[in-house]
C-alpha positions as CSV (number, residue, x, y, z in Angstrom):
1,X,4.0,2.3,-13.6
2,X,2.6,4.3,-16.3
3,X,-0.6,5.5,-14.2
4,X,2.1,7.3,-11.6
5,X,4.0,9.1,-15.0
6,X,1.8,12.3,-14.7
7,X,2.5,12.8,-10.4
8,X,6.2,12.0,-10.9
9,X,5.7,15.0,-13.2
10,X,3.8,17.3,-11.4
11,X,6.1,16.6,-8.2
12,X,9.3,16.7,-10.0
13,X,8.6,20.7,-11.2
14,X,10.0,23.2,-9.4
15,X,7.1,25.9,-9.7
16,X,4.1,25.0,-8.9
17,X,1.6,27.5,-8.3
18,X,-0.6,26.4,-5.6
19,X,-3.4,29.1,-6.8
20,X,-6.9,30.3,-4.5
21,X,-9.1,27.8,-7.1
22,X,-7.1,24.5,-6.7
23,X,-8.1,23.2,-3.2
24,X,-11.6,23.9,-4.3
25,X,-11.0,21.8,-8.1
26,X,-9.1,18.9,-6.0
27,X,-12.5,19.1,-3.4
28,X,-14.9,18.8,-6.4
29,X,-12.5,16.0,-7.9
30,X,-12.6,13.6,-4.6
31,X,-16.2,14.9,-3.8
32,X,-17.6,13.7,-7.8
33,X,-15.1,10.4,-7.2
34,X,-16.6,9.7,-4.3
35,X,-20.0,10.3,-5.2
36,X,-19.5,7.7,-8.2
37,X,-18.0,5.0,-5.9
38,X,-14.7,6.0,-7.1
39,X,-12.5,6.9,-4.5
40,X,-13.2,6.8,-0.3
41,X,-10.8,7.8,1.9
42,X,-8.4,10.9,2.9
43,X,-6.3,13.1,1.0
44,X,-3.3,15.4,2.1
45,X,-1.2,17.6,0.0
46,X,2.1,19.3,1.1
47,X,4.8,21.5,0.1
48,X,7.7,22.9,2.3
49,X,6.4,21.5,5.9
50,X,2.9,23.4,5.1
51,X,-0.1,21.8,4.7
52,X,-2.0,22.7,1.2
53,X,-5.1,20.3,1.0
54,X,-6.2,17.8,3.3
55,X,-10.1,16.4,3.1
56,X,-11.5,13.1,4.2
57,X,-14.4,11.6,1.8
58,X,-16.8,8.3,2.6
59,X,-17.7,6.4,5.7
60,X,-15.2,4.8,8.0
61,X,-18.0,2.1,9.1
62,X,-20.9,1.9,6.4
63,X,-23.2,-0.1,8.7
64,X,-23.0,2.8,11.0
65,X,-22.6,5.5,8.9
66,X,-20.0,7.0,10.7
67,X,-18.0,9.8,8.5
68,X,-14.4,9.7,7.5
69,X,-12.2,12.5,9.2
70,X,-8.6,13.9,9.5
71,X,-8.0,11.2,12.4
72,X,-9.0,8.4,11.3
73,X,-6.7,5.8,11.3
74,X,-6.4,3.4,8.3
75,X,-4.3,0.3,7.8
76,X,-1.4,1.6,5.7
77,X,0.4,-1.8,4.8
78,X,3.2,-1.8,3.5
79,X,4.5,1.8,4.6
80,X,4.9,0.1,7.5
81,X,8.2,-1.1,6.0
82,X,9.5,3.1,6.3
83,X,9.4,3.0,9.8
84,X,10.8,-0.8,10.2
85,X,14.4,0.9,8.0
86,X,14.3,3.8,10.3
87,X,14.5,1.5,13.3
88,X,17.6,-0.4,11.9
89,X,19.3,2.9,10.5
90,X,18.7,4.2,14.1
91,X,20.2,1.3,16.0
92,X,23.2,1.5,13.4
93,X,23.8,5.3,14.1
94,X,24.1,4.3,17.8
95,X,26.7,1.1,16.8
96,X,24.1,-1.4,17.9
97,X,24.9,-2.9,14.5
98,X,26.4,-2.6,11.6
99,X,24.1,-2.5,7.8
100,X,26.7,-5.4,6.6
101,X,25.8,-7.3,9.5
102,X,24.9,-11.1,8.4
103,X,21.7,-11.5,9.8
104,X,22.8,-14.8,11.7
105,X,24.7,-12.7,14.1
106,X,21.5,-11.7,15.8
107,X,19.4,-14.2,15.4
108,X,21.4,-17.6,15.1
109,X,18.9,-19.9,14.1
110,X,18.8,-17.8,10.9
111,X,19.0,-20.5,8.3
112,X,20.9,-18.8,5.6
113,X,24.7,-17.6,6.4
114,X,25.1,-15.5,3.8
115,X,22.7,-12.9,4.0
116,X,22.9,-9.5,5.6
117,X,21.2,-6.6,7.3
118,X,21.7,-4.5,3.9
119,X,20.5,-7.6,1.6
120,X,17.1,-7.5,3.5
121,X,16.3,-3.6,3.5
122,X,16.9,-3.4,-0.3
123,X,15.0,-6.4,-1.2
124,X,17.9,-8.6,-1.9
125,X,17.9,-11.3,0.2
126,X,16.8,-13.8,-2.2
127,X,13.8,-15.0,0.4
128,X,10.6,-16.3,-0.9
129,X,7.9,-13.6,-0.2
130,X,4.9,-16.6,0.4
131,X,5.7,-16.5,3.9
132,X,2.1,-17.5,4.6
133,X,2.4,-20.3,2.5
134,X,5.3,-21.3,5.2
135,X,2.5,-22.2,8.0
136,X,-0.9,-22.4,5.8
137,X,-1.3,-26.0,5.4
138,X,-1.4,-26.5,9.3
139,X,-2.4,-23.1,10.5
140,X,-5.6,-22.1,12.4
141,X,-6.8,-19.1,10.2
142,X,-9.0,-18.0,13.1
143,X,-5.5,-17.8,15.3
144,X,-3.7,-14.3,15.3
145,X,0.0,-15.6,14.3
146,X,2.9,-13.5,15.1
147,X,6.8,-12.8,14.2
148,X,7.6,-15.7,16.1
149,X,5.2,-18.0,14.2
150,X,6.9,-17.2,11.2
151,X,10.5,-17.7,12.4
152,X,9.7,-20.9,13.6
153,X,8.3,-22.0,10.4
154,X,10.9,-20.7,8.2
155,X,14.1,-21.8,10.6
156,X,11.9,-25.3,10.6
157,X,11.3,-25.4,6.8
158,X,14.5,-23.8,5.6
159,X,12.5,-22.8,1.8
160,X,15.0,-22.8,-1.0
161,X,16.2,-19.1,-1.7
162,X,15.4,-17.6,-5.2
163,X,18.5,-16.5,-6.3
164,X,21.6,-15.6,-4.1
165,X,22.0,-13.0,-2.1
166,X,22.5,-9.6,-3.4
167,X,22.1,-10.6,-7.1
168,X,19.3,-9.1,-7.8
169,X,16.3,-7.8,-5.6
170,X,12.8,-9.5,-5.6
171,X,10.1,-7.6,-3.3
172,X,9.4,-9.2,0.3
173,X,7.5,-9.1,3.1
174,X,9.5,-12.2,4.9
175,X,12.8,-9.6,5.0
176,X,10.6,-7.2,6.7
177,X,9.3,-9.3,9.3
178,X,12.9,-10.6,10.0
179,X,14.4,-7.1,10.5
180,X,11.7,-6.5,13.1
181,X,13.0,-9.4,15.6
182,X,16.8,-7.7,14.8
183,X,15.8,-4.6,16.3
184,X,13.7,-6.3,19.1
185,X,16.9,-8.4,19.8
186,X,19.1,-5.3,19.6
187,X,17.0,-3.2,21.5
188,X,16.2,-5.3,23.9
189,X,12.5,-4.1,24.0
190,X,9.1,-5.1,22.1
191,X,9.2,-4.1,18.5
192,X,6.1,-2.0,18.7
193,X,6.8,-0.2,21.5
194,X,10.2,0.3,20.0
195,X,8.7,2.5,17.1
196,X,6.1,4.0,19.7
197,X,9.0,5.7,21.8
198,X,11.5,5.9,19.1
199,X,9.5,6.9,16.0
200,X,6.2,7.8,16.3
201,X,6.1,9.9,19.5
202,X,9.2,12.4,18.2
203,X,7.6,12.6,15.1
204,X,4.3,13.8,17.2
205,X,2.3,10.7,15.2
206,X,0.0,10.6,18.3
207,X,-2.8,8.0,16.4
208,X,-0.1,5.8,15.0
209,X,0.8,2.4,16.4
210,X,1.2,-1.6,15.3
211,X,-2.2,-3.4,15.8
212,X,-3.7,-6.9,15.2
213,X,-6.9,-7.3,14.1
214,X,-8.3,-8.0,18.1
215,X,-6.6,-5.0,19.3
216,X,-7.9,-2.5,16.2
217,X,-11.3,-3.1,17.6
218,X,-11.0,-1.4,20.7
219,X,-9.7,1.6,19.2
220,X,-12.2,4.8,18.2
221,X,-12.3,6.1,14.6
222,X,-10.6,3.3,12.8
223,X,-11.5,3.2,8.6
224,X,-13.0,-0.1,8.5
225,X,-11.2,-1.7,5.0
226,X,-13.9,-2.8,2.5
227,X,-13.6,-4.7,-0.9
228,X,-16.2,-4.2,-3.9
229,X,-17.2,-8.1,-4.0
230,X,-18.1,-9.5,-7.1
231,X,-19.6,-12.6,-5.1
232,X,-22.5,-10.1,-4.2
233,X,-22.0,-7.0,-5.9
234,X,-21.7,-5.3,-2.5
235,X,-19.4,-3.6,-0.2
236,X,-18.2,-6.3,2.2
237,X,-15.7,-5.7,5.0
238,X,-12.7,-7.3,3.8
239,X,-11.5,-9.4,6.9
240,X,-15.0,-11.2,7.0
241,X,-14.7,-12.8,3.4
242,X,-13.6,-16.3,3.4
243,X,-11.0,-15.6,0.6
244,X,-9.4,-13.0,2.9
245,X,-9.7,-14.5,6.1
246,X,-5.6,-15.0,5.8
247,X,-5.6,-11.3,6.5
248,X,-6.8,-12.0,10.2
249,X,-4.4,-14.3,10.7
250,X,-1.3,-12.5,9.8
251,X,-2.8,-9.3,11.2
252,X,-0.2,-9.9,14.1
253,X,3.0,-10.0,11.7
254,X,4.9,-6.8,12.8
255,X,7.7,-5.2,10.2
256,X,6.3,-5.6,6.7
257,X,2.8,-4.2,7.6
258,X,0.0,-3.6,10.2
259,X,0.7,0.1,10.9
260,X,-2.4,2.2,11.4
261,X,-1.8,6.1,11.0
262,X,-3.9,9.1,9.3
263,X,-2.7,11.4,6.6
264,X,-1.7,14.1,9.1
265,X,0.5,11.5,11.4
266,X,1.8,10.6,8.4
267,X,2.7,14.1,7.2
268,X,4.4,14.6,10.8
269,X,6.5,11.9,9.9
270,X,8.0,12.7,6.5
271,X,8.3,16.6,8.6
272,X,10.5,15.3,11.5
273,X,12.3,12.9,8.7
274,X,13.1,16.1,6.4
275,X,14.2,18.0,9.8
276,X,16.8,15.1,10.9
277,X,14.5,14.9,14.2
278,X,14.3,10.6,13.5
279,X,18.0,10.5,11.8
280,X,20.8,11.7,10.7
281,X,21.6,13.3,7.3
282,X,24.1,10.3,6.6
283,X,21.6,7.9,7.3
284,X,18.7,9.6,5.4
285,X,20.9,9.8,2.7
286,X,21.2,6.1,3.2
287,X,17.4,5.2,3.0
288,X,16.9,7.2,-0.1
289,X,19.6,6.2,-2.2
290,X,19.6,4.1,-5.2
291,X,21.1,0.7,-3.8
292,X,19.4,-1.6,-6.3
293,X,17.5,-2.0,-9.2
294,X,13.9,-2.2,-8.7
295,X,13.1,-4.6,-11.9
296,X,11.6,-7.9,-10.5
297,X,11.8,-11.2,-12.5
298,X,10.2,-11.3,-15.6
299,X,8.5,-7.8,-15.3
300,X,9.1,-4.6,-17.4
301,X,12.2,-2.1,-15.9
302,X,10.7,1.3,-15.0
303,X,14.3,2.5,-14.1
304,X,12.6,2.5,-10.3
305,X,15.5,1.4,-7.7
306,X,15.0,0.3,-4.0
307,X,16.4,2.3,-1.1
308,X,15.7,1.5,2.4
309,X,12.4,0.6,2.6
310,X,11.8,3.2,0.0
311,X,11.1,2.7,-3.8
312,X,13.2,5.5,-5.6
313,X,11.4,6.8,-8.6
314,X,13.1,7.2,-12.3
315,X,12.4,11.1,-12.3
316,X,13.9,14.5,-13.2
317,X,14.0,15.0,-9.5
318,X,14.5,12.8,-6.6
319,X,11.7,11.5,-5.7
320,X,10.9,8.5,-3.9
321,X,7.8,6.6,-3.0
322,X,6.0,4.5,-0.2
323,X,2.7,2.5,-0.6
324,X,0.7,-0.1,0.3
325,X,-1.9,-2.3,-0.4
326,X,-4.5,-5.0,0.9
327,X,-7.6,-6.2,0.6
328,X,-9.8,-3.7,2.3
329,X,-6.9,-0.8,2.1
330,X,-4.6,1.1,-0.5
331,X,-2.1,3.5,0.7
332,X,0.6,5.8,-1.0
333,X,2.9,8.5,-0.6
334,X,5.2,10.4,-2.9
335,X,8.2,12.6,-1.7
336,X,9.9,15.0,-4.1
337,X,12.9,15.5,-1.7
338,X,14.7,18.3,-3.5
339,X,11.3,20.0,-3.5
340,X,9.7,19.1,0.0
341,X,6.7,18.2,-2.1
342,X,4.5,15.5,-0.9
343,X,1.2,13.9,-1.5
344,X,-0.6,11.0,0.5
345,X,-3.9,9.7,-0.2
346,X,-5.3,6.3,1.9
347,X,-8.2,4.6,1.2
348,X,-10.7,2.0,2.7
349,X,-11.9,0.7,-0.4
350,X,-9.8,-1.8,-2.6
351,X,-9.6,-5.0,-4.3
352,X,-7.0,-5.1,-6.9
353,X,-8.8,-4.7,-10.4
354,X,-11.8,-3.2,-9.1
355,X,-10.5,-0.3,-7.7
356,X,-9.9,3.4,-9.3
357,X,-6.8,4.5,-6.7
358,X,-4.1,4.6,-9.4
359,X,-5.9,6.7,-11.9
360,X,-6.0,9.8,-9.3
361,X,-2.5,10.8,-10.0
362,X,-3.5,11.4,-14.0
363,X,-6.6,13.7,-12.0
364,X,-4.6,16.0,-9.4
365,X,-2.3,16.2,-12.6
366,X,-5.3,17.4,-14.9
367,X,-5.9,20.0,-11.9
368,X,-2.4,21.4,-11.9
369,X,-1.8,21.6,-15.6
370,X,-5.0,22.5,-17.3
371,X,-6.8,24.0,-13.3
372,X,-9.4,21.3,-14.9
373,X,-11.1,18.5,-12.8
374,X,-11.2,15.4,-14.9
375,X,-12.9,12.5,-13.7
376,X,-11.6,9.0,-14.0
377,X,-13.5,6.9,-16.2
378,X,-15.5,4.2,-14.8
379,X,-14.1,0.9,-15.6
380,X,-15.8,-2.1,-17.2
381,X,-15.1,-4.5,-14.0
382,X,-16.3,-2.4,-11.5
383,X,-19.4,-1.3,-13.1
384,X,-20.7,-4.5,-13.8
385,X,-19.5,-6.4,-10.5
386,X,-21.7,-4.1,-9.0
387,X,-24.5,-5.5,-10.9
388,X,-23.7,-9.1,-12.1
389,X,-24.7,-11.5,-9.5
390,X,-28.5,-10.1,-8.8
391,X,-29.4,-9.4,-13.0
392,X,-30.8,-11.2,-15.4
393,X,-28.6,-11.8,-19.2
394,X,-31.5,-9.2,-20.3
395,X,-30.0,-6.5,-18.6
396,X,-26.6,-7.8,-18.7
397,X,-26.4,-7.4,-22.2
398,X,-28.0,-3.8,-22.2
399,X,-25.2,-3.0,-19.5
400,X,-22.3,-4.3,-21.6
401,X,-23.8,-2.5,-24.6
402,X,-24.4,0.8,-23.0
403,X,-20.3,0.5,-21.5
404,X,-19.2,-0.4,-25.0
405,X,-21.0,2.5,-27.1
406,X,-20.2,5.3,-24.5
407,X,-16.5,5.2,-24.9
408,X,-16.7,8.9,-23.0
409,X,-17.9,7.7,-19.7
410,X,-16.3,4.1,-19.5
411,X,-12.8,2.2,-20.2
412,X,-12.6,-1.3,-21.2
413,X,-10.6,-2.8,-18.4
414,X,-9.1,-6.1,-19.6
415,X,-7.3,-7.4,-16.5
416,X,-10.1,-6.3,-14.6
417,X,-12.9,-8.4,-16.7
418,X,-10.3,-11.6,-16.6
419,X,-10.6,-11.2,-12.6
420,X,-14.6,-10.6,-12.6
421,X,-15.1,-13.7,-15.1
422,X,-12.7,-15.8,-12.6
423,X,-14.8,-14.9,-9.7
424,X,-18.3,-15.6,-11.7
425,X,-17.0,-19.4,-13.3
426,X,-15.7,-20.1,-9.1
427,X,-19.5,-19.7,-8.5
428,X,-21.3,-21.2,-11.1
429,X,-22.2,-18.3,-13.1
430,X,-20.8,-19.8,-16.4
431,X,-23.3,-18.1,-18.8
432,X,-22.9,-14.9,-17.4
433,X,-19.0,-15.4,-17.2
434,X,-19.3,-16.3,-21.2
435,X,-21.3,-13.8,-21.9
436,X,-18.7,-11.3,-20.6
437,X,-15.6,-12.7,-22.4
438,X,-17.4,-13.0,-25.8
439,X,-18.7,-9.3,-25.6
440,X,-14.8,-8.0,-24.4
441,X,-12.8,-10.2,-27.3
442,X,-10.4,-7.9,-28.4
443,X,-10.9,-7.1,-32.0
């Protein structure tokens, strides 16, 4: 949370002075990033339906070498899950259902009475998020599995809810997926091409659609997602690693996730959203409002609450947010409403702990408060999982020495080590994976 303090800042003031000299510091920012292996991917900055930045940086296919550009289409996870409420808020402003609808109503196999249309948009329906862990034990992970897959498993199954409904909220996926077969039973057509004729096409998305990982591959100028492996120290495409193979498999779930769209479909979107072209300004109000808090179990509260399909932001202003992430991909965009200030930035290279994605909101802050570009620091982790596997403990040693005395240039990332030294013991690296943990003891 605290790495998104300085944007919530900078988008939450009301006069911003979008000057000749900061397109070219947010270029030289993204442009030094990237030529450090910081940052790969696109970048789009808004303000009043006007486009202020937008610059691609990196390769969409490295084998190839085939450039990033303003249509390439990346996988954007999770804000998926925007377009998913849009669908239900659209089918309720046409009385196709009501938000207090129990779910059972439209899908009676539906093995828990008690929940309802609402409980599932905010988060609240007390449903395990493991959903793959619902079909992993017997599932083929070279097999595509759909919606269906997963309602078959959980009406067969019938998993134990976390806490009742509407209690509290605790973040899912499984909710997600669930609301998708309500408005393909609703609407009485396919989900996807539900959100094709409905959603995407008004809001003139022209690249965005719903693929699985077969279909993705017969479409042009798709961002390839790639994960900095510590197994080899090396870019590898994310689907093609054993430990993410899952991501194949559920590459066919349709609700939560497997969007693809570029930062200019997606800026279409939040523009016909603003202009009430998708909904109403009842129902808008509806998505962004602050239903429930956002504080999962036994993590810190942020004061964030969950609209639908929306995380709403403790800040000055209203602001809300929308991301995603994967292995391979790492999405987000941030909405000041009151101030039609947006920012979107997607990337094709992440692995949780060895990415730099959430320390760019502390750089595009440094740009418009000081007009200085300051460059992230290069983390620990990612420094020496580029070079752990193939060295010696010779240079090892010098490497940890050099990030240790040059306090400037990196930061000590503790997480991020625990995750590289899990990752060296699961091979066989123990020395090296000692080596590591005795030179990081915290003092």
């Amino acid at each position: 949370m605290k790495t998104t303090k300085l944007l919530i800042l900078f988008l939450s003031i009301s006069s911003i002075c979008f000057s000749q000299n900061k397109p070219e510091l947010l270029d030289s920012l993204f442009r030094s990033m990237s030529n450090r292996g910081q940052f790969y991917g696109n970048v789009l900055i808004a303000e009043h339906d006007e486009v202020l930045f937008s610059k691609s940086y990196g390769f969409s296919d490295r084998d190839k070498e085939l450039l990033l550009n303003e249509e390439t289409l990346y996988n954007v996870g999770s804000v998926s899950k925007a377009f998913t409420a849009i669908a239900i808020l659209q089918l309720a402003e046409k009385e196709k259902l009501k938000l207090s609808d129990k779910v059972s109503k439209y899908l009676p196999e539906f093995p828990y009475p008690d929940i309802t249309i609402h409980h599932l948009l905010i988060h609240a329906g007390g449903l395990p998020d493991d959903y793959e862990l619902l079909f992993s034990k017997n599932w083929d992970n070279s097999k595509i599995a759909d919606n269906k897959d997963v309602m078959s498993a959980l009406i067969e199954q019938k998993p134990a809810l976390l806490f009742t409904a509407g209690d509290r909220s605790e973040y899912s996926n499984l909710g997600f997926i669930i609301l998708a077969e309500i408005v393909k039973q609703v609407s009485e057509s396919d989900f996807k091409e539900y959100l094709l004729r409905n959603i995407f096409e008004p809001a003139g998305m022209s690249r965005t659609n719903i693929y699985n990982a077969e279909e993705i591959k017969q479409i042009e100028n798709v961002a390839k997602g790639y994960v900095l492996y510590p197994f080899t120290g090396k870019y590898e495409e994310a689907i093609k690693i054993p430990e993410f193979v899952s991501q194949y498999a559920t590459s066919g779930f349709q609700g939560d996730g497997n969007v693809y769209s570029t930062t200019i479909d997606l800026f279409n979107f939040y523009k016909a959203l603003s202009n009430n072209i998708l909904i109403n300004e009842h129902s808008k109000n509806m998505i962004f409002q602050k239903h429930i808090s956002a504080k999962m179990e036994g993590t810190p509260d942020f004061g964030n609450s969950y609209g639908y399909g929306w995380t709403i932001l403790n800040a000055p202003m209203q602001v809300v947010q929308r991301g995603g992430e994967l292995a391979g991909y790492f999405s987000n965009t941030v909405l000041n409403i009151s101030e039609e200030r947006l920012i979107i930035y997607l990337s094709n290279d992440y692995l949780s702990y060895t990415s730099y994605q959430n320390q760019i909101p502390f750089s595009i802050g440094g740009i418009f408060f000081q007009n200085k570009v300051e460059i992230p620091k290069m983390t620990a982790s990612v420094e020496l999982t580029k070079m752990v596997i193939p060295s010696s403990i010779e240079v090892l040693t010098k490497k940890i020495e050099e990030i240790k005395n040059n306090s400037d240039l990196y930061q000590i990332d503790l997480q991020g080590l625990k995750f590289l030294v899990m990752k060296l013991e699961q091979t066989g690296n123990k020395e090296k994976a000692d080596l590591i943990v005795n030179s990081f003891k915290p003092e």
